[in-house]
C-alpha positions in Angstrom: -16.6 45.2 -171.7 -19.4 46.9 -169.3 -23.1 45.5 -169.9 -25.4 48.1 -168.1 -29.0 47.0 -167.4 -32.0 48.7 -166.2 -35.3 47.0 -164.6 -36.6 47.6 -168.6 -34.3 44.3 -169.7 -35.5 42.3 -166.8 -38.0 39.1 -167.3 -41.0 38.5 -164.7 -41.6 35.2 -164.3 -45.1 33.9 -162.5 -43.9 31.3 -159.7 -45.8 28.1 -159.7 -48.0 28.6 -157.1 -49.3 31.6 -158.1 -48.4 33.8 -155.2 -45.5 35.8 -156.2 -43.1 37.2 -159.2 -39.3 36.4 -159.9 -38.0 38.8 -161.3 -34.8 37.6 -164.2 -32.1 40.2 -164.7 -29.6 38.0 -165.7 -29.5 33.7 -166.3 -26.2 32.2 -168.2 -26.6 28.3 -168.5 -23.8 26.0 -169.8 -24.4 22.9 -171.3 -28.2 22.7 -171.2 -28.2 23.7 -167.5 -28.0 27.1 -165.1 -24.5 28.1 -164.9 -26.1 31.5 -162.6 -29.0 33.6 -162.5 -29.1 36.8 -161.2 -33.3 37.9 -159.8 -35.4 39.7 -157.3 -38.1 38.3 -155.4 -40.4 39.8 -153.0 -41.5 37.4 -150.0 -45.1 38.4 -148.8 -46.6 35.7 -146.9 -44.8 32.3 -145.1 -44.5 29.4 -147.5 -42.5 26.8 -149.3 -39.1 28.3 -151.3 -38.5 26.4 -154.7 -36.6 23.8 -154.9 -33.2 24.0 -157.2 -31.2 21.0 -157.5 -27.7 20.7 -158.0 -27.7 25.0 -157.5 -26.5 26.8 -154.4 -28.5 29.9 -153.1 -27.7 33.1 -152.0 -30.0 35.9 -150.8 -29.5 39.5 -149.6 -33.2 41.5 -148.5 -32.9 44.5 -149.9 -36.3 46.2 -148.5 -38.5 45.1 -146.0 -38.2 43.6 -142.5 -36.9 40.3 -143.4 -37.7 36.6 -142.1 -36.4 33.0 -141.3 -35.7 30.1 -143.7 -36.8 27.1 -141.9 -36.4 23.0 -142.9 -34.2 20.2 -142.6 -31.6 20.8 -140.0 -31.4 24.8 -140.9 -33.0 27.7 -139.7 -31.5 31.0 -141.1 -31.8 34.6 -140.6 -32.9 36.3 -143.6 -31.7 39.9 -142.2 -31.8 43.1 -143.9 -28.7 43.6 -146.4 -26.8 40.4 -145.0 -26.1 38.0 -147.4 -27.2 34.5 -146.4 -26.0 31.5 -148.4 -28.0 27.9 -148.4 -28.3 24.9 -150.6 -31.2 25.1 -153.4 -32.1 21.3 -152.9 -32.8 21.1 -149.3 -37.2 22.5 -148.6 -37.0 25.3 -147.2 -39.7 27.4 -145.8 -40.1 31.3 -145.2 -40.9 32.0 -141.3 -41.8 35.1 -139.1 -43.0 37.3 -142.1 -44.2 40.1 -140.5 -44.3 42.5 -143.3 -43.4 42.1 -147.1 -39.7 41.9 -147.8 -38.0 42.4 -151.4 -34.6 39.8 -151.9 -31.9 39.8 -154.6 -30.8 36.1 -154.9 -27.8 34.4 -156.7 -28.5 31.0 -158.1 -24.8 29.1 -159.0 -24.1 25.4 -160.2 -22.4 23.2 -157.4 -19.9 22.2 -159.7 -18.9 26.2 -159.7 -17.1 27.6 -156.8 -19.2 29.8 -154.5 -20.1 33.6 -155.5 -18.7 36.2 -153.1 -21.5 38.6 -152.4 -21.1 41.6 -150.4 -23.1 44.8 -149.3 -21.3 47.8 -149.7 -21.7 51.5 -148.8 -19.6 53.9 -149.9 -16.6 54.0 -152.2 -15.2 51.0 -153.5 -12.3 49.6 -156.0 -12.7 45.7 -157.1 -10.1 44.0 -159.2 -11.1 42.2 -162.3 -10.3 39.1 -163.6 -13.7 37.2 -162.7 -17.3 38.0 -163.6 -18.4 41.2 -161.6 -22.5 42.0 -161.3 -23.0 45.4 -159.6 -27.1 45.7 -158.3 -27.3 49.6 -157.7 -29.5 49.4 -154.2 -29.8 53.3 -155.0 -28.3 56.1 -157.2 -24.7 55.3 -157.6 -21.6 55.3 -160.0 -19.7 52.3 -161.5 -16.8 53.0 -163.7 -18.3 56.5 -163.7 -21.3 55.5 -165.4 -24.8 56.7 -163.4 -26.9 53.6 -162.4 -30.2 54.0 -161.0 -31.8 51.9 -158.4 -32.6 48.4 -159.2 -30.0 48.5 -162.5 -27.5 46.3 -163.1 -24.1 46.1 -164.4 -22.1 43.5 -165.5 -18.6 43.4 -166.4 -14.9 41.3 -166.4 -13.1 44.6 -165.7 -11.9 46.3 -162.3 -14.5 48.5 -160.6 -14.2 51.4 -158.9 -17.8 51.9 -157.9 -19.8 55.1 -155.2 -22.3 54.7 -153.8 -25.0 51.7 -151.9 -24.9 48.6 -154.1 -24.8 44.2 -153.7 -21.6 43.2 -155.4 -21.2 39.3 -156.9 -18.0 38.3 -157.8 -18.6 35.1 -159.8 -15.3 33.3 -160.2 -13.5 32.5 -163.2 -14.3 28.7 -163.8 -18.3 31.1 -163.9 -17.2 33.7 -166.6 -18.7 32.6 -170.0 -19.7 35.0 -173.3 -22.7 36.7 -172.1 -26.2 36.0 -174.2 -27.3 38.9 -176.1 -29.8 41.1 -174.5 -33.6 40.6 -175.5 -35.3 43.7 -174.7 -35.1 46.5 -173.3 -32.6 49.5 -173.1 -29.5 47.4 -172.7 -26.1 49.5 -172.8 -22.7 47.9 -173.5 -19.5 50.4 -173.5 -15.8 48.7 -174.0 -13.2 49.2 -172.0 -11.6 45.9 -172.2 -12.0 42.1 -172.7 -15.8 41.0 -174.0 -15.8 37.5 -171.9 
């Protein structure tokens, strides 16, 4: 099974301090608690990151000039379509903002094993077997279906895949019946197992 997403099935979400959006394109939780979430945030000004505990973090900017993560022992490079991976549960601040910066992040349970996320140009082929999210960082093809910018597409199947995209490979212990879609313009094509 393929789930493709577009921006249209996404939730915003108001942080708590009022100065920014998350935006949800995909959360699975297992037993009353986040198994992963899939979002985009944009980072505009320095300031606190929220605190997630129990959850590692991973974040890719996707626009923008970037900035540091700064606290408790770490201080991280937040680069421009490098993948940076940190702990949810240790505070965390956003440094050297120069300009605004747009981030996809990947939120898993410690007791998971990590995500592999990678940035990748080009053509592609990914086995299956595990969870695969595709973020379409611009037009591109997964599977030979069109994605546009910013959609998503979530399957258990191999991927061949053109084009500028983030790739997540959440591992099997992660894979769980996906919840139905809310809203939106959500497609689903079969082509194989519906985990």
């Amino acid at each position: 099974m393929i789930r493709h997403l577009t921006p249209a099935d996404y939730k915003s979400m108001a942080w708590a301090n009022g100065k920014g959006v998350t935006v949800e394109m995909l959360r699975v939780d297992r037993d009353g608690g986040l198994l992963w979430r899939l979002s985009r945030a944009s980072v505009v000004e320095e300031g606190d990151f929220s605190l997630f505990p129990g959850i590692e973090r991973n974040l890719t900017v996707i626009s923008g000039p970037g900035f540091e993560l700064v606290g408790q022992g770490l201080h991280l490079q937040a680069k421009p379509l490098v993948p940076v991976a940190f702990p949810g549960d240790i505070a965390l601040r956003a440094a050297r903002v120069t300009d605004p910066s747009d981030d996809f992040n990947v939120l898993t349970a410690r007791s998971v094993h990590l995500p592999k996320v990678q940035v990748i140009q080009g053509h592609t082929h990914m086995p299956g077997g595990d969870t695969l999210a595709i973020f379409a960082l611009s037009h591109s093809t997964v599977n030979g279906i069109a994605v546009a910018r910013h959609d998503l597409i979530i399957t258990d199947n191999a991927v061949t895949a053109e084009g500028h995209i983030i790739a997540v490979r959440l591992f099997q212990q992660s894979r769980v019946d996906l919840p139905p879609v809310k809203s939106g313009t959500a497609a689903a094509t079969t082509g194989g197992s519906s985990r």
